[in-house]
PDB file of N, CA, C and O in Angstrom, chain B, residues numbered from 101:
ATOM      1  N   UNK B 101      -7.529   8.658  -5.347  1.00  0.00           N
ATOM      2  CA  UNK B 101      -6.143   9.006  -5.616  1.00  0.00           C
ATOM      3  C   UNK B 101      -5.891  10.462  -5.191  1.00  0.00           C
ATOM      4  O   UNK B 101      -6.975  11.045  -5.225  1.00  0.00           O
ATOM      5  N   UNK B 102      -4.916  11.274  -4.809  1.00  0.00           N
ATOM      6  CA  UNK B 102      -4.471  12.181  -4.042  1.00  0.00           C
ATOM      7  C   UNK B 102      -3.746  13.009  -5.949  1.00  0.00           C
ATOM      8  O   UNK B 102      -3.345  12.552  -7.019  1.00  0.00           O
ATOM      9  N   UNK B 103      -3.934  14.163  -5.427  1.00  0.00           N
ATOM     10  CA  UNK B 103      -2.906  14.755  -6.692  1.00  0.00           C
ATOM     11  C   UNK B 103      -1.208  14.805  -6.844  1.00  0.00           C
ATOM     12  O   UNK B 103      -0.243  15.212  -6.198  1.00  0.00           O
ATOM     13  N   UNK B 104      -1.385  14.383  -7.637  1.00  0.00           N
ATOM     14  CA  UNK B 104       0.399  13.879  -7.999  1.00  0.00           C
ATOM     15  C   UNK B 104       0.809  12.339  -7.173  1.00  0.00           C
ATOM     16  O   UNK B 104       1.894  12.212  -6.605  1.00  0.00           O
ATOM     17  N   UNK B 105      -0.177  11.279  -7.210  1.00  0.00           N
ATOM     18  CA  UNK B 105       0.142  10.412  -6.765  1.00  0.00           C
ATOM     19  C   UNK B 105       0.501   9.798  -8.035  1.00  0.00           C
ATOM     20  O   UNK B 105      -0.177  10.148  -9.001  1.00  0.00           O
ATOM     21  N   UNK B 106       1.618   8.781  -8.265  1.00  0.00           N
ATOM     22  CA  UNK B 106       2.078   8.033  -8.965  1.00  0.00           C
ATOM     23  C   UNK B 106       1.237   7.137  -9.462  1.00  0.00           C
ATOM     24  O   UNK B 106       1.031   6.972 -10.665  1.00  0.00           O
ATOM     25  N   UNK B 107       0.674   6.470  -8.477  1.00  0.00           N
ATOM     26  CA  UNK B 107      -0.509   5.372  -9.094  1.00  0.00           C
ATOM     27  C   UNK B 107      -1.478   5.716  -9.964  1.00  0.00           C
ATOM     28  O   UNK B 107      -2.046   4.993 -10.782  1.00  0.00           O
ATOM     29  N   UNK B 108      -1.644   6.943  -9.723  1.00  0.00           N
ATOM     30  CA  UNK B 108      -2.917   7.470 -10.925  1.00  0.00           C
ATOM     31  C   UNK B 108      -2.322   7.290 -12.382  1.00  0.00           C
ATOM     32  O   UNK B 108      -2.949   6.841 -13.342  1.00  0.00           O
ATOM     33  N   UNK B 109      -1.225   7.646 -12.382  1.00  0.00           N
ATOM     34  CA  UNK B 109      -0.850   8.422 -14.028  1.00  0.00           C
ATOM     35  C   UNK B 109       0.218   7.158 -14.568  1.00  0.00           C
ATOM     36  O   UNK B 109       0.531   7.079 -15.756  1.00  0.00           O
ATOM     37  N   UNK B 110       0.752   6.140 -13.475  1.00  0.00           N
ATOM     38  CA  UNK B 110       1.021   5.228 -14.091  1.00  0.00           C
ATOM     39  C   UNK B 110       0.886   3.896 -15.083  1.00  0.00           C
ATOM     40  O   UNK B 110       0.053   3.051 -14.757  1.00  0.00           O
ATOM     41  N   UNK B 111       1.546   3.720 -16.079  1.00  0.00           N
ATOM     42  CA  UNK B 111       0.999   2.908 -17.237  1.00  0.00           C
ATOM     43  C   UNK B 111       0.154   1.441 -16.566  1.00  0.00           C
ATOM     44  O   UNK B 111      -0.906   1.010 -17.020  1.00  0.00           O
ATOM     45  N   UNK B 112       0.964   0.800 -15.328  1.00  0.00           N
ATOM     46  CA  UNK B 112       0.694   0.111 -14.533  1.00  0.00           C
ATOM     47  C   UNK B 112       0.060   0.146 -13.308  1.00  0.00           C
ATOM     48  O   UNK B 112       0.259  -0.453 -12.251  1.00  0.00           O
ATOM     49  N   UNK B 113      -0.835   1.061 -13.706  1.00  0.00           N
ATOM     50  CA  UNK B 113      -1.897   1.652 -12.269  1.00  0.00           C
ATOM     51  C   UNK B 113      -2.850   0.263 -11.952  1.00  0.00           C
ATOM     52  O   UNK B 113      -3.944   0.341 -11.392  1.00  0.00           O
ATOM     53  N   UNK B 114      -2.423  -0.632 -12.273  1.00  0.00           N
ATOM     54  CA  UNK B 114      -3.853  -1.907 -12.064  1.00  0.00           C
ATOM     55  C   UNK B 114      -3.189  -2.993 -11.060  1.00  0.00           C
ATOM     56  O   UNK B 114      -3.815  -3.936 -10.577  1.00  0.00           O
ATOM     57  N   UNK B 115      -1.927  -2.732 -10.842  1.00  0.00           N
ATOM     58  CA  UNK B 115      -0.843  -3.520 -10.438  1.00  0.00           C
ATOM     59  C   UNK B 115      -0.992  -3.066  -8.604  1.00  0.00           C
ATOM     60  O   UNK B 115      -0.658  -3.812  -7.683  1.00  0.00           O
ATOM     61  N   UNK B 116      -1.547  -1.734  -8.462  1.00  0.00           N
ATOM     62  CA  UNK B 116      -1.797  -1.658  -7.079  1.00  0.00           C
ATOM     63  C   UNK B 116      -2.760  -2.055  -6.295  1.00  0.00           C
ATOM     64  O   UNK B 116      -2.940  -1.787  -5.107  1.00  0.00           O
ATOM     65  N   UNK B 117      -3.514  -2.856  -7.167  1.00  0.00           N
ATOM     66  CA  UNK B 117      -4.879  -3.918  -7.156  1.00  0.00           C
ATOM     67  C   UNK B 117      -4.642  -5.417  -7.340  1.00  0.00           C
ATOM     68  O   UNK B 117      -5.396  -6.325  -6.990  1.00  0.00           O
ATOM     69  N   UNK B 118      -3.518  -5.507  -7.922  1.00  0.00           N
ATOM     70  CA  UNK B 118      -2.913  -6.515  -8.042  1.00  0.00           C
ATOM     71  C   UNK B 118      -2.670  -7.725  -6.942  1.00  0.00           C
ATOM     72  O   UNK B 118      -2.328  -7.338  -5.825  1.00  0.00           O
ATOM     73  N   UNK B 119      -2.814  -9.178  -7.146  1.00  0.00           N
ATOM     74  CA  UNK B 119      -2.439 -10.195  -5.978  1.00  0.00           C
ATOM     75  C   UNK B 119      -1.033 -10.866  -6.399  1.00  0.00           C
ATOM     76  O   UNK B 119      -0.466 -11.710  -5.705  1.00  0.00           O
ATOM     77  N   UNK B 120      -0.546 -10.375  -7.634  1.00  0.00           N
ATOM     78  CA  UNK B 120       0.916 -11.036  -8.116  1.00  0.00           C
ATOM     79  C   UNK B 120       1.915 -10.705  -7.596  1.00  0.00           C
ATOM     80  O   UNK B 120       2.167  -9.519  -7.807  1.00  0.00           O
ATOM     81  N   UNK B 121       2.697 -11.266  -6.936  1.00  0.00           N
ATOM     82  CA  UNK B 121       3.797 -10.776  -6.259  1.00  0.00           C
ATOM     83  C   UNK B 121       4.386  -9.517  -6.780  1.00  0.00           C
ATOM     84  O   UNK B 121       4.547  -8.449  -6.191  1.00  0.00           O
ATOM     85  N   UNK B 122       4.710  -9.893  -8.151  1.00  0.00           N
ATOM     86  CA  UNK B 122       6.048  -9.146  -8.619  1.00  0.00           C
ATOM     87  C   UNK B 122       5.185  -7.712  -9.113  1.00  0.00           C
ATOM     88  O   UNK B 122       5.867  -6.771  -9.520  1.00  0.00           O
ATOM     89  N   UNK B 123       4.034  -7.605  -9.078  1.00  0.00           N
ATOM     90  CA  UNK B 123       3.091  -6.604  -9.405  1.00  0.00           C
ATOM     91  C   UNK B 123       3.004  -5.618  -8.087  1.00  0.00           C
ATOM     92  O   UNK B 123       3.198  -4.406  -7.996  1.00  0.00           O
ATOM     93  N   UNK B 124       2.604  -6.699  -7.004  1.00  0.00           N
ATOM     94  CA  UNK B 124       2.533  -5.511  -5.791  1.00  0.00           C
ATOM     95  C   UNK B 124       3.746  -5.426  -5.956  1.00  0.00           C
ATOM     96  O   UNK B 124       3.842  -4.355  -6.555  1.00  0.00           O
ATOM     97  N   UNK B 125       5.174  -5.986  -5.786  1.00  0.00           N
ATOM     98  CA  UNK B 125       6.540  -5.634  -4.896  1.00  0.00           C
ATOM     99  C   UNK B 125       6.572  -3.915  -6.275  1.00  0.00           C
ATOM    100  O   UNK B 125       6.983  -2.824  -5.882  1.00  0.00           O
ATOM    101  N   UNK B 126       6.187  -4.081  -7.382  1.00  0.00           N
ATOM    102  CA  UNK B 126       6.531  -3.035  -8.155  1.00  0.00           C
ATOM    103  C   UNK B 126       5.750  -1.722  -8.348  1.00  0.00           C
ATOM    104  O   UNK B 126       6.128  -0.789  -9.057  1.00  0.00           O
ATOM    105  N   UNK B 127       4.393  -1.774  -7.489  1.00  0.00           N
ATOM    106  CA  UNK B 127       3.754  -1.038  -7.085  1.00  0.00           C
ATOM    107  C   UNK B 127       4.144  -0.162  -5.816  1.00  0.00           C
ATOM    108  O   UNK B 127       3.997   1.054  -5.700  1.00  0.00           O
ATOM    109  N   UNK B 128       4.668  -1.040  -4.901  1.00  0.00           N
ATOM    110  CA  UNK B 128       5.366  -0.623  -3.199  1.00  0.00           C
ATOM    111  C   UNK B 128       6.481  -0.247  -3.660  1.00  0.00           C
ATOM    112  O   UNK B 128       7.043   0.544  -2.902  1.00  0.00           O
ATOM    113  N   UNK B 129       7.236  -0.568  -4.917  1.00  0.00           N
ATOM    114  CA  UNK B 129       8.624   0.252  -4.936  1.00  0.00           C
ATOM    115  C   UNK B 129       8.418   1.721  -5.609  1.00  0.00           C
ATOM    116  O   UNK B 129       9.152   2.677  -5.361  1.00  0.00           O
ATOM    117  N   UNK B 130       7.335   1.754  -6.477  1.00  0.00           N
ATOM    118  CA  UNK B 130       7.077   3.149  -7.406  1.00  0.00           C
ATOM    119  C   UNK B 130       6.935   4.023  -5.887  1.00  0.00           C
ATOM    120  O   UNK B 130       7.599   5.034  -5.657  1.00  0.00           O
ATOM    121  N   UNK B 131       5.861   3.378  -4.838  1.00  0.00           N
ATOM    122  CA  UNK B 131       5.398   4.416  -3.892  1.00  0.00           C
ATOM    123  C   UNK B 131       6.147   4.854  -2.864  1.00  0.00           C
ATOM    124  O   UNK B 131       5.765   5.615  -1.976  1.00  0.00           O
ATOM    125  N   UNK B 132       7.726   4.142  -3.041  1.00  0.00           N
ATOM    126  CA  UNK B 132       8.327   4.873  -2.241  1.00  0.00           C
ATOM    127  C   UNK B 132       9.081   6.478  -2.783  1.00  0.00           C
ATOM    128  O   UNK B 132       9.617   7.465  -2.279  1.00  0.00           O
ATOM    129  N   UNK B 133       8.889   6.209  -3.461  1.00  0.00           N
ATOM    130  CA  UNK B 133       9.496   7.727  -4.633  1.00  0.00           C
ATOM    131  C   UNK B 133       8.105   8.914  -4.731  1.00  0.00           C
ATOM    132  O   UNK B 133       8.226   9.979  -5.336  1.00  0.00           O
ATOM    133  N   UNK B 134       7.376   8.676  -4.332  1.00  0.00           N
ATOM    134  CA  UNK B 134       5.687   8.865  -4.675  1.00  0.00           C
ATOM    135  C   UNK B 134       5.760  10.598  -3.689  1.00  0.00           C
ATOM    136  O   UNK B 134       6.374  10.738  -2.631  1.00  0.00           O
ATOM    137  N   UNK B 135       4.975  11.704  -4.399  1.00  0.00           N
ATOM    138  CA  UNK B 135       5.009  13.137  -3.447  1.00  0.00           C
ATOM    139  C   UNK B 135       3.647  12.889  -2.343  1.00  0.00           C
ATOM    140  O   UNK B 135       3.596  13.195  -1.152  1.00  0.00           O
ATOM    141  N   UNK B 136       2.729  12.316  -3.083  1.00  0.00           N
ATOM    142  CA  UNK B 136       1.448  11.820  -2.334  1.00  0.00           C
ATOM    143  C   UNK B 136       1.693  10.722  -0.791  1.00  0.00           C
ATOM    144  O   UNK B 136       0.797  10.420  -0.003  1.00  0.00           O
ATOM    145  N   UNK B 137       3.202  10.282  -0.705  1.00  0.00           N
ATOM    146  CA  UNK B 137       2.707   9.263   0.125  1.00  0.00           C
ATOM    147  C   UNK B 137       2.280   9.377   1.392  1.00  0.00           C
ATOM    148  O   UNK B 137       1.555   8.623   2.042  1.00  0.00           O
ATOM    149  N   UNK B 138       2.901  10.594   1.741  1.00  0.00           N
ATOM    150  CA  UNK B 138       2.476  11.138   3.317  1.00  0.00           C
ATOM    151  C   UNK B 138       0.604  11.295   3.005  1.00  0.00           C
ATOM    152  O   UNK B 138       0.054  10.718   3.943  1.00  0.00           O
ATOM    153  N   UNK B 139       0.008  11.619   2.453  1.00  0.00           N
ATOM    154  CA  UNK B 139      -1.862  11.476   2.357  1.00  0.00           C
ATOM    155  C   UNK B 139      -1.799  10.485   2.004  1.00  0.00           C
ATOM    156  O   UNK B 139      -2.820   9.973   2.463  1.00  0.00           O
ATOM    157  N   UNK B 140      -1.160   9.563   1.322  1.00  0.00           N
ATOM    158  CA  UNK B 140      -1.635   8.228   1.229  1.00  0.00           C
ATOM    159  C   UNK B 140      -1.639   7.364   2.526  1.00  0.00           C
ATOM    160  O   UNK B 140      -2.549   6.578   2.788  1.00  0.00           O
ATOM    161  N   UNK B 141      -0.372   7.605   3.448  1.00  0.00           N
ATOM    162  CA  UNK B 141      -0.192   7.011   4.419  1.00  0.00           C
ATOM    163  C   UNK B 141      -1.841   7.680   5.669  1.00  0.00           C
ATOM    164  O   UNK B 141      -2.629   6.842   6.107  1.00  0.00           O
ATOM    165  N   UNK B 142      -1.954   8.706   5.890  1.00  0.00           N
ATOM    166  CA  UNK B 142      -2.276   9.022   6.701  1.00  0.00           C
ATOM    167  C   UNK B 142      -4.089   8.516   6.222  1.00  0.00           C
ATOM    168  O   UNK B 142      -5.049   8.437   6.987  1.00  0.00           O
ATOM    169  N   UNK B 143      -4.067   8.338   5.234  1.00  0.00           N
ATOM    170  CA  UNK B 143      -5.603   7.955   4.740  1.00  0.00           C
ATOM    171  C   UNK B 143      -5.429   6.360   4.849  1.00  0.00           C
ATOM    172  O   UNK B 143      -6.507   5.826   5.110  1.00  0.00           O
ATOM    173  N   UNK B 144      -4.614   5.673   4.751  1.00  0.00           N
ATOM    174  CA  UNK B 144      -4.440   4.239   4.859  1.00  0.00           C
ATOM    175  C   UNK B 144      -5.150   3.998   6.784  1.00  0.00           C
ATOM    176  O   UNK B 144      -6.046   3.250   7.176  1.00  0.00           O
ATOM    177  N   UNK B 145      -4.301   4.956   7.549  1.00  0.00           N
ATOM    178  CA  UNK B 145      -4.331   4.560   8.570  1.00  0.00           C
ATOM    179  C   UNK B 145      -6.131   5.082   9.639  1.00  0.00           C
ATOM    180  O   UNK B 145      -6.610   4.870  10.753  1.00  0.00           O
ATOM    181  N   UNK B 146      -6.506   5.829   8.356  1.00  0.00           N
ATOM    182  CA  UNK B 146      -7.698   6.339   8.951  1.00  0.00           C
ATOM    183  C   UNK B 146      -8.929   5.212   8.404  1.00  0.00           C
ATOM    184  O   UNK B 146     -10.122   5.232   8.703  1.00  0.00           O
ATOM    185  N   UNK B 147      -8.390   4.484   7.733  1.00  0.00           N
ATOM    186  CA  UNK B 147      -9.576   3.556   7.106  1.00  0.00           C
ATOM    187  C   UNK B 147      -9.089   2.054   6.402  1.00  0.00           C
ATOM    188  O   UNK B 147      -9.369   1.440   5.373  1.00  0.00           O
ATOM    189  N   UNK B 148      -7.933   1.786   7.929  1.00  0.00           N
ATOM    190  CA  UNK B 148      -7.357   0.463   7.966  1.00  0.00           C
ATOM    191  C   UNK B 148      -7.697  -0.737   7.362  1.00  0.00           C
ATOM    192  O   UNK B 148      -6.977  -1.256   6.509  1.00  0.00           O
ATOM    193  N   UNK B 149      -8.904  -1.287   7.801  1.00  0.00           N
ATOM    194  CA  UNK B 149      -9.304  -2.522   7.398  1.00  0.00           C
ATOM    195  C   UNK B 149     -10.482  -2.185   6.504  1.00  0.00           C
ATOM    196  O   UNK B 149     -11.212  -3.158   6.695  1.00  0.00           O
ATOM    197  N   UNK B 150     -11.118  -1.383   5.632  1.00  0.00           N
ATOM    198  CA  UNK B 150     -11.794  -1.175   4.062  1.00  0.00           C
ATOM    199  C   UNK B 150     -11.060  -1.133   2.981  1.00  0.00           C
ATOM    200  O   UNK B 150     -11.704  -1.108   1.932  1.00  0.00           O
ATOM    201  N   UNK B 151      -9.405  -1.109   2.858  1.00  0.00           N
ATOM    202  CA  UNK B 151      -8.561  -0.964   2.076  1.00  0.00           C
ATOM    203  C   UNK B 151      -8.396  -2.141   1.417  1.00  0.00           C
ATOM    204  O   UNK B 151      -8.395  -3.202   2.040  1.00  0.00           O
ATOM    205  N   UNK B 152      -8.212  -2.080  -0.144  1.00  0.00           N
ATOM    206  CA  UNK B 152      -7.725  -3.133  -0.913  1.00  0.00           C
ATOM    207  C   UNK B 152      -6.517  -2.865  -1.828  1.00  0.00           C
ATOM    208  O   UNK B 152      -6.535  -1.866  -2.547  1.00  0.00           O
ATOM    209  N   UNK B 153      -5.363  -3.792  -1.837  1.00  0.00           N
ATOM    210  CA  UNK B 153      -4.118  -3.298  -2.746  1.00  0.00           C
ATOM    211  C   UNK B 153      -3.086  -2.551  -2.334  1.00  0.00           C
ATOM    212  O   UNK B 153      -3.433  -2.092  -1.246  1.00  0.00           O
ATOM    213  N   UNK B 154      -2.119  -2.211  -2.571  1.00  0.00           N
ATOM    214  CA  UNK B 154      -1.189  -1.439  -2.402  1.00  0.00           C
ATOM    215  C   UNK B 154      -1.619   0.328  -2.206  1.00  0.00           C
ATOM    216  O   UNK B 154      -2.099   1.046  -3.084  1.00  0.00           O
ATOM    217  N   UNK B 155      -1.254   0.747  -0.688  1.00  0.00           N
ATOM    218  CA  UNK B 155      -1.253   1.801  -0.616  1.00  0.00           C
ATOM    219  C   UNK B 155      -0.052   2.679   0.501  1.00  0.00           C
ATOM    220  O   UNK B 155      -0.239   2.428   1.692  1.00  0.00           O
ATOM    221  N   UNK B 156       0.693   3.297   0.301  1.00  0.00           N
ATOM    222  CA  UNK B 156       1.623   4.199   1.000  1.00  0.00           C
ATOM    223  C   UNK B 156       2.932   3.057   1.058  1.00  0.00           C
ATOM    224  O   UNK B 156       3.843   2.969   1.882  1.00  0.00           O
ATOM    225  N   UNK B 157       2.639   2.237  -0.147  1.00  0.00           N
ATOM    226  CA  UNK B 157       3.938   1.137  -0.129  1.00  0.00           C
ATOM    227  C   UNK B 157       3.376   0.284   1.151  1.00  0.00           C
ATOM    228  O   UNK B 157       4.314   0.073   1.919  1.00  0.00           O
ATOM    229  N   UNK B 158       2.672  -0.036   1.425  1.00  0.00           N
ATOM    230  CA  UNK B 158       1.762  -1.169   2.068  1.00  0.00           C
ATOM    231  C   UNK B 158       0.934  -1.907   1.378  1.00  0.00           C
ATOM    232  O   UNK B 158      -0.022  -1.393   0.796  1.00  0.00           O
ATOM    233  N   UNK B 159       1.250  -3.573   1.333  1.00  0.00           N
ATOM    234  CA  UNK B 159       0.369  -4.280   0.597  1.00  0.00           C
ATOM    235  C   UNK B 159      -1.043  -4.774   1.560  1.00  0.00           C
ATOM    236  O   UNK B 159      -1.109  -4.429   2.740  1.00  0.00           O
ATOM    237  N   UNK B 160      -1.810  -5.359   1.110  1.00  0.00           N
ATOM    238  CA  UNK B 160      -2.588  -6.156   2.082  1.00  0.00           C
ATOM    239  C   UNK B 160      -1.815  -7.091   2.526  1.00  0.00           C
ATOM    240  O   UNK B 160      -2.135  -7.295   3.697  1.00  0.00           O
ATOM    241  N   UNK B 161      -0.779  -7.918   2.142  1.00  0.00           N
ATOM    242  CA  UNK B 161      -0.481  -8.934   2.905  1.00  0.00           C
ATOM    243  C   UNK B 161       0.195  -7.899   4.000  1.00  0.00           C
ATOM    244  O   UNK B 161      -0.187  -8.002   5.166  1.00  0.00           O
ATOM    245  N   UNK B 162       1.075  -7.016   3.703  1.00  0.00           N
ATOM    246  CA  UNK B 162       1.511  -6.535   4.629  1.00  0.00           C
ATOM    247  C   UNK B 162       0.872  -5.792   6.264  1.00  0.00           C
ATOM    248  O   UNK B 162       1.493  -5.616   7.313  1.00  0.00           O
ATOM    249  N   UNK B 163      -0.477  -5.504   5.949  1.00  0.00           N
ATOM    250  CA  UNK B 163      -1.447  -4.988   6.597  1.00  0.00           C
ATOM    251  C   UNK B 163      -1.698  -6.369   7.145  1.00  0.00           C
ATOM    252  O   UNK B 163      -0.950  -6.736   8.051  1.00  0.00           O
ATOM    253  N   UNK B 164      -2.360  -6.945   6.851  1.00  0.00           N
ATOM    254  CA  UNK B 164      -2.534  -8.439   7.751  1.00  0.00           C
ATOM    255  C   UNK B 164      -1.511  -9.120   8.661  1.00  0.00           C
ATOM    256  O   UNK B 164      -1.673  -9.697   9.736  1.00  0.00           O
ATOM    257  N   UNK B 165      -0.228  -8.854   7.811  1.00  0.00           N
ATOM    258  CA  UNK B 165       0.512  -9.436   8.727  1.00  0.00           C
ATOM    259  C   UNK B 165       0.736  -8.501  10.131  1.00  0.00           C
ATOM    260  O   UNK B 165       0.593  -8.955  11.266  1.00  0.00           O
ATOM    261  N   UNK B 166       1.092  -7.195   9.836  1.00  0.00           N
ATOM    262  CA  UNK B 166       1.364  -6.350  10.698  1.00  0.00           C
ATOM    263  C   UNK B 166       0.258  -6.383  12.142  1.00  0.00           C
ATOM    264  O   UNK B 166       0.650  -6.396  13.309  1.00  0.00           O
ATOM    265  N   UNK B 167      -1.217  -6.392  11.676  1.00  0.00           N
ATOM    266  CA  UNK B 167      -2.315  -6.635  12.547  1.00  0.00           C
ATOM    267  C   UNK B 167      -2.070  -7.822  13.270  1.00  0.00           C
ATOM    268  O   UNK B 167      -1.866  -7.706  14.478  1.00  0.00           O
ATOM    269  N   UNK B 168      -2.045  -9.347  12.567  1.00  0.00           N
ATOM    270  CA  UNK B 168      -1.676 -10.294  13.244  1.00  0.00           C
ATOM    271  C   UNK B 168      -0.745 -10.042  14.263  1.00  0.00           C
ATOM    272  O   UNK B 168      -1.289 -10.110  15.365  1.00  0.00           O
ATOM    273  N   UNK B 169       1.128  -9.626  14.346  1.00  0.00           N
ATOM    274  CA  UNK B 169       1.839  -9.275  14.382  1.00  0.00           C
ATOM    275  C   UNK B 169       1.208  -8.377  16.085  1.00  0.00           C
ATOM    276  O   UNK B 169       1.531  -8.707  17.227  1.00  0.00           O
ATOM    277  N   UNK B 170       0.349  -7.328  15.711  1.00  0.00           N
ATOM    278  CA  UNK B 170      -0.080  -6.570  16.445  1.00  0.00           C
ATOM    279  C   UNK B 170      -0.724  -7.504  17.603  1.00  0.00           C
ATOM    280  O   UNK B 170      -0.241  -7.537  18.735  1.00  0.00           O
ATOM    281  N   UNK B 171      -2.023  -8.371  17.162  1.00  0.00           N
ATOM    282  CA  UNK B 171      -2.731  -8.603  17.932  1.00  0.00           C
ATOM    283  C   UNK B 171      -2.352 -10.248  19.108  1.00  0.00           C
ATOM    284  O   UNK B 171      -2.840 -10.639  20.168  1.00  0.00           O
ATOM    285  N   UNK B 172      -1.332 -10.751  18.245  1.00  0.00           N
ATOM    286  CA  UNK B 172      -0.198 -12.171  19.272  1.00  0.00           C
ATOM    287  C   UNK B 172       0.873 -11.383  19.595  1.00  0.00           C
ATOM    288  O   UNK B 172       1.896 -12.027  19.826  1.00  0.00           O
ATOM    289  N   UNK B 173       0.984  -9.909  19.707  1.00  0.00           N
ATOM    290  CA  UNK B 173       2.352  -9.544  20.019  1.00  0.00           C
ATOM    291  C   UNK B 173       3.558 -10.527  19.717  1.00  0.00           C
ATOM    292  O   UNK B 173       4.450 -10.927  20.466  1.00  0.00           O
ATOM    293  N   UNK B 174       3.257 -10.834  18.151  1.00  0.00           N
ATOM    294  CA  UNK B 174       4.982 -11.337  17.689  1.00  0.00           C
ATOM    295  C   UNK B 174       5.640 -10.224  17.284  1.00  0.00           C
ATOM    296  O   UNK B 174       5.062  -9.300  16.711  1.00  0.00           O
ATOM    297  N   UNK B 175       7.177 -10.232  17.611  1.00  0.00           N
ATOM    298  CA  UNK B 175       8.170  -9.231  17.413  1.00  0.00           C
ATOM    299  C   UNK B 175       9.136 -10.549  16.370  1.00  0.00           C
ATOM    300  O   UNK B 175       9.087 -11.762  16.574  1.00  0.00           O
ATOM    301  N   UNK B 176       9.860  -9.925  15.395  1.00  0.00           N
ATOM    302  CA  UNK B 176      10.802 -10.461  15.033  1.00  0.00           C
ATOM    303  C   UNK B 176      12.257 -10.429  15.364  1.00  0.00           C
ATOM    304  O   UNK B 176      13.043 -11.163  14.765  1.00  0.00           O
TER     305      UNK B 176
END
């Protein structure tokens, strides 16, 4: 955790580990308000695929999809 990241000090810090929908979507919404997210983001992207849970308001599904996404070049 980075200092002054939200996820640390929140009552619901287990939720960014979380596979429940409504757990990640409420984890990715705290982290958009978050002072940490710029080091969260830039540490997400340095150690892409070892990551588990919600980080810089990125879930794993979202990371998977995006890679997929990446690697069939689908555009929406």
């Amino acid at each position: 955790m980075f200092r002054g990241a939200i996820c640390a000090t929140d009552a619901k810090s287990h939720y960014w580990i979380s596979y429940e929908e409504s757990e990640v979507e409420y984890a990715k919404m705290r982290c958009r308000s978050c002072s940490a997210s710029e080091q969260c983001l830039a540490y997400l992207f340095s150690s892409w695929d070892d990551l588990v849970g919600v980080l810089a308001g990125i879930s794993e599904y979202d990371r998977l999809e995006m890679k997929w996404e990446e690697g069939y070049g689908v555009k929406e």
